[in-house]
N, CA and C atoms as a LAMMPS dump frame, in Angstrom:
ITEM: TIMESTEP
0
ITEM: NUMBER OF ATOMS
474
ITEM: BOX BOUNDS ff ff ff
-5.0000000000000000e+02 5.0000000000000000e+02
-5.0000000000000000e+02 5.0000000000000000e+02
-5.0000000000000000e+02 5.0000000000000000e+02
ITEM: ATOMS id mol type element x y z
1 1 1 N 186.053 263.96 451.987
2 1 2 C 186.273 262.677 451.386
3 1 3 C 186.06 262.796 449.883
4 2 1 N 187.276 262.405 449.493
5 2 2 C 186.938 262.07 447.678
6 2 3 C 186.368 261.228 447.141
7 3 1 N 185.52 261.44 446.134
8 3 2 C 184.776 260.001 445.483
9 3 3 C 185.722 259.781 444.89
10 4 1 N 185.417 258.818 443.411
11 4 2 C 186.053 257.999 442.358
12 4 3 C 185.762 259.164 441.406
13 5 1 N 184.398 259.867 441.54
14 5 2 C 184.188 260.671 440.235
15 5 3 C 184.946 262.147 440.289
16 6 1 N 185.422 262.493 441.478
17 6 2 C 186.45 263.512 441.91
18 6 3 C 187.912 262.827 441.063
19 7 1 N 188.062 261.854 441.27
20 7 2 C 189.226 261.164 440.879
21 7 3 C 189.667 261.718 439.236
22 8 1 N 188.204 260.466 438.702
23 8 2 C 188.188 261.123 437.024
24 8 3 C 188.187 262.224 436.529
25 9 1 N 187.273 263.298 437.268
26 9 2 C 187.271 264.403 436.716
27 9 3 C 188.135 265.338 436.525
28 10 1 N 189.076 264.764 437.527
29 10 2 C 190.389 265.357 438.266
30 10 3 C 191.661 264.959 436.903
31 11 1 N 191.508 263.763 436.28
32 11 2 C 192.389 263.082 435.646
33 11 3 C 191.889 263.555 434.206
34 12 1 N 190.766 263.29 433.93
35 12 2 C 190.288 264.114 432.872
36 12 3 C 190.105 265.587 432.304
37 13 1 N 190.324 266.54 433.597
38 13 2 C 190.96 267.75 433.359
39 13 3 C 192.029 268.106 433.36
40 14 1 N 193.109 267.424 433.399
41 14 2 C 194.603 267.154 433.557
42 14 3 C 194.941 266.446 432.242
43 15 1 N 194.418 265.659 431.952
44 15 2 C 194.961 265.118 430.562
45 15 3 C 194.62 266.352 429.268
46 16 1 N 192.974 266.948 429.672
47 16 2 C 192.685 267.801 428.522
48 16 3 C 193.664 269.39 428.749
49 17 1 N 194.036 269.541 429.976
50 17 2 C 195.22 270.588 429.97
51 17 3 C 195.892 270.455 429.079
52 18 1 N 196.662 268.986 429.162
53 18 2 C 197.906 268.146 428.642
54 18 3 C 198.122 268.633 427.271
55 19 1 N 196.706 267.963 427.026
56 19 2 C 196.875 267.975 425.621
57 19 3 C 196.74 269.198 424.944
58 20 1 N 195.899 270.629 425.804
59 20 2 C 195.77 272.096 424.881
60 20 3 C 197.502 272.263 425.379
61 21 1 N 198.192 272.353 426.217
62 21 2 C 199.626 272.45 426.533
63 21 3 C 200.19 272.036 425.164
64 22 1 N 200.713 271.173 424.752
65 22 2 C 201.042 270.225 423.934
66 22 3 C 200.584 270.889 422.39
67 23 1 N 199.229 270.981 422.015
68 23 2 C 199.17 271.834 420.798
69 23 3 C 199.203 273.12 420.461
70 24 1 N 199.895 273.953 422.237
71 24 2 C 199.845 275.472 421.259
72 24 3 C 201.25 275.556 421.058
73 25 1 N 201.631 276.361 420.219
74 25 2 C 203.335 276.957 419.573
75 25 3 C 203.472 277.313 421.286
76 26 1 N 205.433 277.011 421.132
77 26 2 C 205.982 277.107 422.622
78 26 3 C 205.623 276.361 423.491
79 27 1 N 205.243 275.354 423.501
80 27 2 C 204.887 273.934 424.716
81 27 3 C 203.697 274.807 425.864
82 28 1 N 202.671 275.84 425.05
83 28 2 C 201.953 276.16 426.108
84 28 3 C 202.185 277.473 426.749
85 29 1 N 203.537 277.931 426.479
86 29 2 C 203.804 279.161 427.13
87 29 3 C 203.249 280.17 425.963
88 30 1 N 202.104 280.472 426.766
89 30 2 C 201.502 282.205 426.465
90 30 3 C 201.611 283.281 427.601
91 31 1 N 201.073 285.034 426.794
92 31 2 C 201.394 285.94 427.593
93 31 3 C 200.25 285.917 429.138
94 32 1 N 199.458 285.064 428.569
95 32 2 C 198.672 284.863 430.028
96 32 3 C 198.448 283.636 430.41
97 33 1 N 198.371 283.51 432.352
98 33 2 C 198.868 282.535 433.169
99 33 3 C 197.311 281.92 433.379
100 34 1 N 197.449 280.739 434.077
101 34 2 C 196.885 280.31 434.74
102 34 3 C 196.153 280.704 436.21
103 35 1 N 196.517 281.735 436.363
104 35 2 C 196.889 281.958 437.75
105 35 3 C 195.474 283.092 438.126
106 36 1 N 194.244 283.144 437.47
107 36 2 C 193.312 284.1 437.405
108 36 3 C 193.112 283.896 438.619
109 37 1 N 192.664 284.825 439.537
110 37 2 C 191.772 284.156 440.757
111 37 3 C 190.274 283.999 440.537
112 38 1 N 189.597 283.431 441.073
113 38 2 C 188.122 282.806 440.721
114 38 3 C 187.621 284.302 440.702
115 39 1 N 187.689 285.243 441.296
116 39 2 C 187.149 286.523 441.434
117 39 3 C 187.363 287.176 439.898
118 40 1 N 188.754 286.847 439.605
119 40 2 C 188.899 287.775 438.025
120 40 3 C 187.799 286.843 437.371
121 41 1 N 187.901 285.642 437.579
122 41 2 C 187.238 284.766 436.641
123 41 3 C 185.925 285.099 436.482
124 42 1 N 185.124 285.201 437.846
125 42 2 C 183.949 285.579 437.959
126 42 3 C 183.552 286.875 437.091
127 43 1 N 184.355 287.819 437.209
128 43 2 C 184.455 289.33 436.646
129 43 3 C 184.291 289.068 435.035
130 44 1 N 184.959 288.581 434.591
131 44 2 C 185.918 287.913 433.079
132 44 3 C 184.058 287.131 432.443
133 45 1 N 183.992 286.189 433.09
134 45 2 C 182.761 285.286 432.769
135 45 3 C 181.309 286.465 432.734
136 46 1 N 181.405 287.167 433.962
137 46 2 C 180.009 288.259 433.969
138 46 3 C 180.243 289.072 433.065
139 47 1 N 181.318 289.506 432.174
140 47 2 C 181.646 290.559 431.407
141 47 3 C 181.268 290.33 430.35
142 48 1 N 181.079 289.114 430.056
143 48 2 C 181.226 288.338 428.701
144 48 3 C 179.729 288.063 428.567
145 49 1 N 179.079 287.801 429.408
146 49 2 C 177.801 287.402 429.216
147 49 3 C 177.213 288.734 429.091
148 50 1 N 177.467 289.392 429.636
149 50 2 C 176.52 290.471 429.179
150 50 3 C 176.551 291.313 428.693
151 51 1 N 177.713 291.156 427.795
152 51 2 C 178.051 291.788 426.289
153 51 3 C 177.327 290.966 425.572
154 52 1 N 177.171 289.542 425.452
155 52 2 C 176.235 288.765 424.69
156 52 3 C 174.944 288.61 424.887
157 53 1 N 174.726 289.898 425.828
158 53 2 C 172.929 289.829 425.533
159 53 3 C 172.489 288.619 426.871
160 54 1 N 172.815 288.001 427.339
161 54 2 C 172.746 287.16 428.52
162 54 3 C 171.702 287.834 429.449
163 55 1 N 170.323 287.136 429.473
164 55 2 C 169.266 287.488 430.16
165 55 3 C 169.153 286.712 431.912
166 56 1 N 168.984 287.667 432.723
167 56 2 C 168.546 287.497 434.088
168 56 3 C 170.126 286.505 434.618
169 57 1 N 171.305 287.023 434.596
170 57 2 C 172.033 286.529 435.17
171 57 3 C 172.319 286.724 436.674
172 58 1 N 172.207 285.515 437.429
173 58 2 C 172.274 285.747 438.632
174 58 3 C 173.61 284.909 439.411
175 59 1 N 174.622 285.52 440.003
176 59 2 C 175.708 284.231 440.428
177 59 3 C 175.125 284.172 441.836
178 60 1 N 175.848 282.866 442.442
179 60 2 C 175.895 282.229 443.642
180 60 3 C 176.701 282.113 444.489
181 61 1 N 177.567 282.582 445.745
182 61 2 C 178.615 282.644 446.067
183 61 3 C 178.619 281.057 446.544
184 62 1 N 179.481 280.469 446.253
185 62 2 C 179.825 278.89 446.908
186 62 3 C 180.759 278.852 447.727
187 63 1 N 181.841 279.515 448.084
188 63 2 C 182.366 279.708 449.193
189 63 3 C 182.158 279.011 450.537
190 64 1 N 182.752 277.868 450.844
191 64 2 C 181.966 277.332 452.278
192 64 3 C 180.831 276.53 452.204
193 65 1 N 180.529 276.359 451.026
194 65 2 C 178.937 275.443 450.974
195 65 3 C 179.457 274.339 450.154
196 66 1 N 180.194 274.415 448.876
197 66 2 C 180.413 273.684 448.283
198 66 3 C 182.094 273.256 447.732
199 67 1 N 182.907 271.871 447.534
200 67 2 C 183.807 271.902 446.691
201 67 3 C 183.756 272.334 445.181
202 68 1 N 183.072 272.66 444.799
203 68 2 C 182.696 272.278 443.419
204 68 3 C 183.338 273.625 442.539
205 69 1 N 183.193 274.987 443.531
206 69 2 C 183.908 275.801 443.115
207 69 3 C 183.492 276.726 443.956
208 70 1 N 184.081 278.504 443.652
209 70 2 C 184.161 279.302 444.555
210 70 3 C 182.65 280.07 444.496
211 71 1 N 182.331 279.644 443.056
212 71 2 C 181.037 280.619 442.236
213 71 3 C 180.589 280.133 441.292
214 72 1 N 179.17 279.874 441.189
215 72 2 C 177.9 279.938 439.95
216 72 3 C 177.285 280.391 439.596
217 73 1 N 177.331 281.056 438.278
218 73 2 C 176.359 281.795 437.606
219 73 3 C 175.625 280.961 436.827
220 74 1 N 174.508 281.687 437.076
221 74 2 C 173.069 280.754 435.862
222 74 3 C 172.67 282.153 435.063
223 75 1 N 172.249 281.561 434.094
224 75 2 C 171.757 282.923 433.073
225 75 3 C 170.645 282.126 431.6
226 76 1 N 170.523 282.989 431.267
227 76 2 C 169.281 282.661 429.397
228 76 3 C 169.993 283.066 428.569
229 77 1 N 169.381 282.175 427.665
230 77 2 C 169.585 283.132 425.916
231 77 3 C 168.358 282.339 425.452
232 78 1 N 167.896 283.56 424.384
233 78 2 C 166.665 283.544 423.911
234 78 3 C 166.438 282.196 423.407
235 79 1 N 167.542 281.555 422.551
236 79 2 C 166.913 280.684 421.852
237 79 3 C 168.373 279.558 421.852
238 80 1 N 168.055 278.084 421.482
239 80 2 C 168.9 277.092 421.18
240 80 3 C 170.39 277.805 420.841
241 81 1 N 170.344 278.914 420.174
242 81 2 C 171.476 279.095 419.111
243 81 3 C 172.269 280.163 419.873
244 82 1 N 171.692 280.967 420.587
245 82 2 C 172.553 282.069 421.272
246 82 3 C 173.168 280.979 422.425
247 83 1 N 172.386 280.446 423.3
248 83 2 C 173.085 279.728 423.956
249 83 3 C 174.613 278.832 424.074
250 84 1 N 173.911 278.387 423.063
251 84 2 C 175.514 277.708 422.3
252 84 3 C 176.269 278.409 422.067
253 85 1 N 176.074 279.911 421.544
254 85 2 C 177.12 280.595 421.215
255 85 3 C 177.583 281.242 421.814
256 86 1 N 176.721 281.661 423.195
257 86 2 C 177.292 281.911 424.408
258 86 3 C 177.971 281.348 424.861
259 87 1 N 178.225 280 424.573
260 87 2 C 178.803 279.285 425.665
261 87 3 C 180.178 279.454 425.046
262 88 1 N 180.161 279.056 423.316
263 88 2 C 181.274 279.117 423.047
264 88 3 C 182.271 280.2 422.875
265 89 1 N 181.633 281.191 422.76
266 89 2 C 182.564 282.614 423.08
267 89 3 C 183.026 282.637 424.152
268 90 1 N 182.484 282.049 425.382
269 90 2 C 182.778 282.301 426.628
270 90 3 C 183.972 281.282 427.099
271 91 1 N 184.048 280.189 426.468
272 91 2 C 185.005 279.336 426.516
273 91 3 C 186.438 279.706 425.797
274 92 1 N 185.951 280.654 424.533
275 92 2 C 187.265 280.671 423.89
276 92 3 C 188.092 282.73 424.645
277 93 1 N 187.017 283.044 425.256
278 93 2 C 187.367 284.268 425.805
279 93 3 C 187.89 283.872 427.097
280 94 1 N 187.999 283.003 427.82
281 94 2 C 188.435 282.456 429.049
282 94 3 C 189.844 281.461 428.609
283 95 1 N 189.705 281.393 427.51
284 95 2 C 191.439 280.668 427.432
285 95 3 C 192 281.472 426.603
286 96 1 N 191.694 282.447 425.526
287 96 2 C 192.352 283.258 425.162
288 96 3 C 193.058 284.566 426.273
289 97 1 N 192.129 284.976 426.745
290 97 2 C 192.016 285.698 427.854
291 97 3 C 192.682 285.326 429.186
292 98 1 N 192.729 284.634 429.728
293 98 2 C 192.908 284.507 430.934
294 98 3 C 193.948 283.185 431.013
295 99 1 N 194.05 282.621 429.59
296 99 2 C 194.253 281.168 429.683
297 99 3 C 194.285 279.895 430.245
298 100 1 N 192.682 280.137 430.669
299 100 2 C 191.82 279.107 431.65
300 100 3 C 191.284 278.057 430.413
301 101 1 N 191.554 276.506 430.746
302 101 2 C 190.838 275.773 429.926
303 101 3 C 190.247 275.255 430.889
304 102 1 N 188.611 275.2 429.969
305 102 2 C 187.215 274.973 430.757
306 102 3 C 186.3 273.561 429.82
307 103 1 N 185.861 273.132 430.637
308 103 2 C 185.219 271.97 430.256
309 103 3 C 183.737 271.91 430.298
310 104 1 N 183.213 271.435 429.218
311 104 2 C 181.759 271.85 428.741
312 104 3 C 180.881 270.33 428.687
313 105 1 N 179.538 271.053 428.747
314 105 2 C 178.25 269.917 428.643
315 105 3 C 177.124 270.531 427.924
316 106 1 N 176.715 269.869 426.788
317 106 2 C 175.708 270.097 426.519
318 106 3 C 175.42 271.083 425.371
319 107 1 N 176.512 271.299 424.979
320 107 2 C 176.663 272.756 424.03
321 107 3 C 175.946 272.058 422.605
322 108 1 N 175.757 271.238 422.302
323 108 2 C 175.089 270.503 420.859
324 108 3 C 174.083 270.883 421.02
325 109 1 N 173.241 270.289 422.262
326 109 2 C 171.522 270.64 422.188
327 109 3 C 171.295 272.13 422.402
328 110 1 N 171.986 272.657 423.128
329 110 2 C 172.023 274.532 423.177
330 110 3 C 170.737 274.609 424.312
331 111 1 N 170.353 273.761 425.054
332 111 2 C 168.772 273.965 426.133
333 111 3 C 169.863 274.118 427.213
334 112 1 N 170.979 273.414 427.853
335 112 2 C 171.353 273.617 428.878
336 112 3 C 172.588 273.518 428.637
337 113 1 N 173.855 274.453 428.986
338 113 2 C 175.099 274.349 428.673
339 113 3 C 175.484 274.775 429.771
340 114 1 N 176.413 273.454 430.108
341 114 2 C 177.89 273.982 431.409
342 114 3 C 179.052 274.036 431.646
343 115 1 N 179.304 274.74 431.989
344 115 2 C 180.948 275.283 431.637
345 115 3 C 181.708 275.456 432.838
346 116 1 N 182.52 274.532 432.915
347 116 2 C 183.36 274.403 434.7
348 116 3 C 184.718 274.773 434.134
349 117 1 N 184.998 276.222 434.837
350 117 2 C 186.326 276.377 434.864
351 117 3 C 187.171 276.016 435.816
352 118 1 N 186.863 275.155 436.975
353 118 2 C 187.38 275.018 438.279
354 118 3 C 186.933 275.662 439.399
355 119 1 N 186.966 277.057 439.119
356 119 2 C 186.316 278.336 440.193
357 119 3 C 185.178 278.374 440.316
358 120 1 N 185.113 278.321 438.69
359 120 2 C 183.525 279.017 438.279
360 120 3 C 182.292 278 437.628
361 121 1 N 181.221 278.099 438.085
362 121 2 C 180.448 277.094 437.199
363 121 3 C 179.398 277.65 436.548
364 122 1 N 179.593 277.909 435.371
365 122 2 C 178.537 278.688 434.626
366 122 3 C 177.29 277.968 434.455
367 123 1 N 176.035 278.593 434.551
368 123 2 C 175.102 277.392 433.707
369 123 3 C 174.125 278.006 432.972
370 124 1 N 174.317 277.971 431.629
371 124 2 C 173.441 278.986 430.349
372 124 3 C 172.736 278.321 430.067
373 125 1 N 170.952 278.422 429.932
374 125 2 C 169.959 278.034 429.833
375 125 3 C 168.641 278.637 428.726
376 126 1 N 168.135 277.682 428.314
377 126 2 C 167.206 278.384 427.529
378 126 3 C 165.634 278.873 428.416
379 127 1 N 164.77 279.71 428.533
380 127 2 C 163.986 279.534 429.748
381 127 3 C 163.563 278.869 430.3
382 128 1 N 162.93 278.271 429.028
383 128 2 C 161.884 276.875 429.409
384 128 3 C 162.396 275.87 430.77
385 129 1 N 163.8 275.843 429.827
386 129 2 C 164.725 274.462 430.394
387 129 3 C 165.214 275.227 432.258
388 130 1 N 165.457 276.26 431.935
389 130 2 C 165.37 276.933 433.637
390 130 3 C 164.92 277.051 434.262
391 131 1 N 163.673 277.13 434.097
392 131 2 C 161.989 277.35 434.549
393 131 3 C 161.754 275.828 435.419
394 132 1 N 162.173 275.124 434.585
395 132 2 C 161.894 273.569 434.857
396 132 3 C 162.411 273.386 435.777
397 133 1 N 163.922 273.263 435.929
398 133 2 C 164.878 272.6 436.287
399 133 3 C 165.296 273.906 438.098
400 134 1 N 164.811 275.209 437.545
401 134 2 C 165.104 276.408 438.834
402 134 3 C 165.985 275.741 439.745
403 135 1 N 167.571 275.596 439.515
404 135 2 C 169.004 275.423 439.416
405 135 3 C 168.749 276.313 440.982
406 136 1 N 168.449 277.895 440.776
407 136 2 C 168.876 278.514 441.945
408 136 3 C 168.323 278.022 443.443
409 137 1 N 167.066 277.658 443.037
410 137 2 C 166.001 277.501 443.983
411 137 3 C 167.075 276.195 445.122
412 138 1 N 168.225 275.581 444.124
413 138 2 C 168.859 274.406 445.476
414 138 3 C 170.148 274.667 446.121
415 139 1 N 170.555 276.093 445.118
416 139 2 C 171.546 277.017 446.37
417 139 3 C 170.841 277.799 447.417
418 140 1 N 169.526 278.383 447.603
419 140 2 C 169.411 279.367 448.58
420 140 3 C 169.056 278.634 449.647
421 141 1 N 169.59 278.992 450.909
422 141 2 C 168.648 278.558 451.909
423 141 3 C 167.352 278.816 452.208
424 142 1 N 166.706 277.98 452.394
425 142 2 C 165.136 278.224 453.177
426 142 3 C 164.804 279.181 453.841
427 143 1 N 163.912 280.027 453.255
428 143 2 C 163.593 281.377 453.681
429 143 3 C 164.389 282.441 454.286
430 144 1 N 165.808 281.868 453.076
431 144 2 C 167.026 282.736 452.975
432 144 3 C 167.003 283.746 452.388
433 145 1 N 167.572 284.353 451.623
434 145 2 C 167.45 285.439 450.443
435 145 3 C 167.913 284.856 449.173
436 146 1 N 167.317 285.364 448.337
437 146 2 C 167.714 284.834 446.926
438 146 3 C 168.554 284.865 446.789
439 147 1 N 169.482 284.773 445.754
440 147 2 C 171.102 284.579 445.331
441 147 3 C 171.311 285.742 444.646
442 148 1 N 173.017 286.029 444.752
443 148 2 C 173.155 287.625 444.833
444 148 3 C 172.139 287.873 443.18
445 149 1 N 171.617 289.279 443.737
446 149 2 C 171.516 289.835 442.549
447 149 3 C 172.179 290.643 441.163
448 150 1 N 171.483 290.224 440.019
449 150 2 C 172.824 290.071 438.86
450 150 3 C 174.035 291.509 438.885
451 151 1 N 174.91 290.975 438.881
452 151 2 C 176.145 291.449 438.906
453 151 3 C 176.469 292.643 437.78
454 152 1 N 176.619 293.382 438.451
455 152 2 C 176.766 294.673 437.253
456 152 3 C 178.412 294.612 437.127
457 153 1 N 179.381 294.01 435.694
458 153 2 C 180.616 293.702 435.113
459 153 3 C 181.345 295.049 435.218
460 154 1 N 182.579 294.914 435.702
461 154 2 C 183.066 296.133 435.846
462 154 3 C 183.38 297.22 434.554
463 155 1 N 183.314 298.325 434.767
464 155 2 C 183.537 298.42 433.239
465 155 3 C 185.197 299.4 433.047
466 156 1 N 185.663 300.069 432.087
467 156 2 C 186.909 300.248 431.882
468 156 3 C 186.64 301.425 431.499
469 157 1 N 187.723 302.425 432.115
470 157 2 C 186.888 304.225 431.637
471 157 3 C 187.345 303.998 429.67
472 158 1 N 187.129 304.915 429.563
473 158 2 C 187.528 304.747 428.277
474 158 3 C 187.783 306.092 427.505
């Protein structure tokens, strides 16, 4: 069953498509699609974070538990300012890249930033604010196992 706020969010990520469609050269047509699967995404998002120094990242498989998406990663940055800038590299490396546009919360105060690409739901944290809030502690089941442990990003021979 859909709420009303499925509705909006739904309409409000559709209009903000609209409108990045609309302002790039060529009505939107770039060399990369839409078409990532949540798995590249996942790959793409873990790659990125931990080139930026991204402390104790752990994802969540959502698969079957939740609509909300396929996968969540939670992770740190040391301070107000990496955070933010995590977030925003990670936003502009996911539409440059992959040409996924992703929708954000919180990136001003830099304590808790979230970033929903559809698939993926990132959530970059400062400790304190993680510590508090222990995000993971309401995916695992009860005297389940913790949530996968952090993801080692594939890497590229070189």
């Amino acid at each position: 069953m859909r709420s009303q706020e499925d509705d909006v969010l739904s309409i409000s990520t559709d209009a903000a498509n609209t409108a990045d469609i609309a302002a790039t050269p060529n009505g939107g047509r770039t060399a990369h699609t839409d078409t990532a699967s949540s798995q590249q995404q996942l790959d793409h998002i873990l790659t990125s974070l931990d080139a930026d120094k991204a402390e104790d990242i752990v994802q969540i498989d959502l698969r079957g538990k939740s609509a909300i998406g396929d996968y969540m990663v939670i992770c740190s940055g040391r301070s107000s300012r990496q955070v933010a800038a995590m977030a925003e590299k990670l936003v502009d490396k996911l539409k440059h890249d992959l040409g996924r546009a992703s929708r954000t919360e919180g990136k001003e105060t830099g304590d808790w930033v979230l970033i929903d690409t559809g698939d993926v739901i990132v959530h970059v944290f400062r400790p304190e604010v993680r510590d508090f809030y222990q995000l993971e502690k309401m995916w695992v089941p009860a005297g389940g196992p913790a949530a996968e442990p952090p993801h080692t990003p594939p890497t590229t021979p070189g």
